[in-house]
C-alpha positions as CSV (number, residue, x, y, z in Angstrom):
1,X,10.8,9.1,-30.1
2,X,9.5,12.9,-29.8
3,X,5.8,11.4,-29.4
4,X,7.0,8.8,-26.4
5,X,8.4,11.2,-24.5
6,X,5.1,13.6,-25.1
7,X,3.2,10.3,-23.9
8,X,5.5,10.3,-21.3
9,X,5.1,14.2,-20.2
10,X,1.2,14.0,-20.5
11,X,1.2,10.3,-18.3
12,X,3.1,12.6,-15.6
13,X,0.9,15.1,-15.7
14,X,-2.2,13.5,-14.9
15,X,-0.6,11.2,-12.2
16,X,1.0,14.1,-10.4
17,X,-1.8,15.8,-8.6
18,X,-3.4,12.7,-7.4
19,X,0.0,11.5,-6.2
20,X,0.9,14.9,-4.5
21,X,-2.5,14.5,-2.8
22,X,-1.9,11.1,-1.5
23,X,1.6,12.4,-0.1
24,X,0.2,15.0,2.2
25,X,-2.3,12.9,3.6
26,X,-0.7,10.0,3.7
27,X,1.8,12.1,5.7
28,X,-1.4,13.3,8.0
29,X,-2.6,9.9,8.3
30,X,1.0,8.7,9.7
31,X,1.1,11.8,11.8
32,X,-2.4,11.1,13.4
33,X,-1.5,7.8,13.3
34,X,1.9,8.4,15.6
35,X,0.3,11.0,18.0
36,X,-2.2,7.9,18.4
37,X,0.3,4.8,18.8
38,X,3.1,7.4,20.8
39,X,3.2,5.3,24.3
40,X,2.6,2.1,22.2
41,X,6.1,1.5,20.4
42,X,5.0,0.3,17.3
43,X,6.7,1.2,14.2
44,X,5.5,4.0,11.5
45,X,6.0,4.5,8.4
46,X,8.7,6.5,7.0
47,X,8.1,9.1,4.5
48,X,9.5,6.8,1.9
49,X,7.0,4.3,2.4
50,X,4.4,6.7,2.3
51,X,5.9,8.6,-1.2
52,X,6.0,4.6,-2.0
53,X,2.2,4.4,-1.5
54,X,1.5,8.1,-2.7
55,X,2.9,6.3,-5.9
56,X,0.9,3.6,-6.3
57,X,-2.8,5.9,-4.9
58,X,-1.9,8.5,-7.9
59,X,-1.1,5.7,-10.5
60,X,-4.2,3.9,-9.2
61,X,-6.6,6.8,-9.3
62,X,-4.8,7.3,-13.0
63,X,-6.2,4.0,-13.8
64,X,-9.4,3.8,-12.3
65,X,-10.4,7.1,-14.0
66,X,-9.9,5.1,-17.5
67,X,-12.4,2.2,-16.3
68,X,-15.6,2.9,-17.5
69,X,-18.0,2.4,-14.6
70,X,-15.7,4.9,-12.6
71,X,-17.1,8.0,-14.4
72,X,-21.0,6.3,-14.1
73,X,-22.5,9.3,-13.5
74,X,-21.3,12.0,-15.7
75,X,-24.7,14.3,-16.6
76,X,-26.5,13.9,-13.4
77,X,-25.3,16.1,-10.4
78,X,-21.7,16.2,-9.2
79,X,-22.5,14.7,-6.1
80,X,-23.5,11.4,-7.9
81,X,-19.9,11.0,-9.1
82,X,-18.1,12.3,-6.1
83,X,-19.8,9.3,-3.7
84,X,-19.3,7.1,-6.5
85,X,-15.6,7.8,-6.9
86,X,-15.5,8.5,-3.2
87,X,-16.6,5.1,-2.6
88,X,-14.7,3.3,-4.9
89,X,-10.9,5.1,-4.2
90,X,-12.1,4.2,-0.7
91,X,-12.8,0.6,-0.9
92,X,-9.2,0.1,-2.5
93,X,-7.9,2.1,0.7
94,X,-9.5,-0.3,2.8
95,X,-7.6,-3.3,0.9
96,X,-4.1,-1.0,1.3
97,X,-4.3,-0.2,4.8
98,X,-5.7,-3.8,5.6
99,X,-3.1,-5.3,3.9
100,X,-0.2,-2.5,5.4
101,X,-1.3,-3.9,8.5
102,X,-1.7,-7.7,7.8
103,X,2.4,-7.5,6.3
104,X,3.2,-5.9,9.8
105,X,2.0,-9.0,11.9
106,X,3.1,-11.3,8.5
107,X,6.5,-10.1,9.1
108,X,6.3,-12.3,12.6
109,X,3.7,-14.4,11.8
110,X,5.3,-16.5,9.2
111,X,2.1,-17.7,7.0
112,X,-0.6,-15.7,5.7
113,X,-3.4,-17.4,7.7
114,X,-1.8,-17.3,10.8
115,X,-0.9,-13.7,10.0
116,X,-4.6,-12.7,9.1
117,X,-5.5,-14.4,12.6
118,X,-3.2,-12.5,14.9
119,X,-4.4,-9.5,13.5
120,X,-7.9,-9.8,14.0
121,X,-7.1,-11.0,17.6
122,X,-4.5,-8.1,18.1
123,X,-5.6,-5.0,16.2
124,X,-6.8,-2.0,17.6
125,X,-9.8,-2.0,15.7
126,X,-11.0,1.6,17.0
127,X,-7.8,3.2,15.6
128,X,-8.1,1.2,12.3
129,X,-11.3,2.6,12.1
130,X,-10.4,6.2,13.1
131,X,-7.6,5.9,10.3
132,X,-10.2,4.7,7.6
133,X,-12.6,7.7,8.5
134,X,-9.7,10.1,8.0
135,X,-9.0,8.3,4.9
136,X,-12.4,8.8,3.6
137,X,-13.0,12.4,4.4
138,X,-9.7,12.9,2.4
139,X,-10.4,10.8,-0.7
140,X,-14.2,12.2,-0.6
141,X,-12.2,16.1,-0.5
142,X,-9.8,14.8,-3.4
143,X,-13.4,13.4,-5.0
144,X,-15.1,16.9,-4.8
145,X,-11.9,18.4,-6.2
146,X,-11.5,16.7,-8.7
147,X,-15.4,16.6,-10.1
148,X,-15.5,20.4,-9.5
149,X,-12.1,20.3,-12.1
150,X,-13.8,18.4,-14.7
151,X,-16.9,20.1,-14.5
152,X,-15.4,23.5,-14.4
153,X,-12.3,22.9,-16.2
154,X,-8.8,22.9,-14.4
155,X,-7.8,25.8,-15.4
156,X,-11.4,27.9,-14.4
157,X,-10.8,26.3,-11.1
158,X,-7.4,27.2,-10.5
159,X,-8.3,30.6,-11.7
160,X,-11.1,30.7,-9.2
161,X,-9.1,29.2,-6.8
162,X,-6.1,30.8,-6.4
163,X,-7.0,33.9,-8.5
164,X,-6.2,35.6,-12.4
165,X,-2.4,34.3,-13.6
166,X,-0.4,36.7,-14.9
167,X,-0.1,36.5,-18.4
168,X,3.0,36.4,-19.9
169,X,3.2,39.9,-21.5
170,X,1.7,41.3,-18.0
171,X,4.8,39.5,-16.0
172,X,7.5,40.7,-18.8
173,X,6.0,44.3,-18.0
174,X,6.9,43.6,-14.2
């Protein structure tokens, strides 16, 4: 039972940061996204919905990084992986937010067809677009991240990042 639950722990581990990500932008995308759509009246979504999505962008990074063409590029230059990776985690944004928005004309639509067809007709395609720009920027930031973390080693980067930890004899001292 000991080594589920380590399974477990280590599972949670590697999803968190990816899912913390997602939160706060998802959270800036909806904000952008309200100041945008403020005179409009159209819904947002709540910060459930977008912990609900967080969710499923961390387990889905989680998984994508075990696929083996997702890492393609591993000895040449970091770049190589980050627009790789950059693409790919953006292309399944595309599919999320297209489909966030095809389920809020479905919900009055009725059918998927007619659905898919009152959106094309209806959507602001210049804010869709803004939003998938942000999106990109974001995941290509999480992407550079992340690369300079493998390359570097987490711990090298957090030490370079946010400076020496105290050891534990050095904080028992204090």
């Amino acid at each position: 039972m000991s080594s589920l639950m380590a399974k477990v722990k280590e599972e949670f581990k590697k999803v968190l940061p990816p899912t913390i990500f997602f939160f706060v932008i998802l959270h800036i995308v909806a904000l952008i996204r309200s100041l945008m759509v403020k005179e409009t009246g159209l819904s947002l979504p709540t910060s459930a919905s977008v912990l609900i999505s967080s969710l499923i962008l961390g387990k889905s990074v989680l998984l994508a990084d075990m696929l083996p063409f997702i890492n393609r590029f591993p000895d040449k230059p970091l770049i190589w992986n980050v627009a790789w990776k950059t693409l790919m985690y953006a292309l399944v944004a595309l599919v999320i937010h297209y489909l966030e928005r095809l389920y809020d004309f479905w919900k009055e639509a009725g059918s998927f067809a007619a659905a898919n067809h009152e959106m094309l007709i209806h959507i602001s395609w210049p804010r869709f677009w803004a939003v998938q720009i942000l999106l990109v920027t974001l995941i290509f930031n999480y992407c550079v991240i992340a690369e300079l973390a493998r390359a570097l080693g987490k711990n090298r980067l957090k030490t370079m990042f946010l400076g020496p930890l105290p050891t534990s004899s050095a904080s028992a001292h204090s």
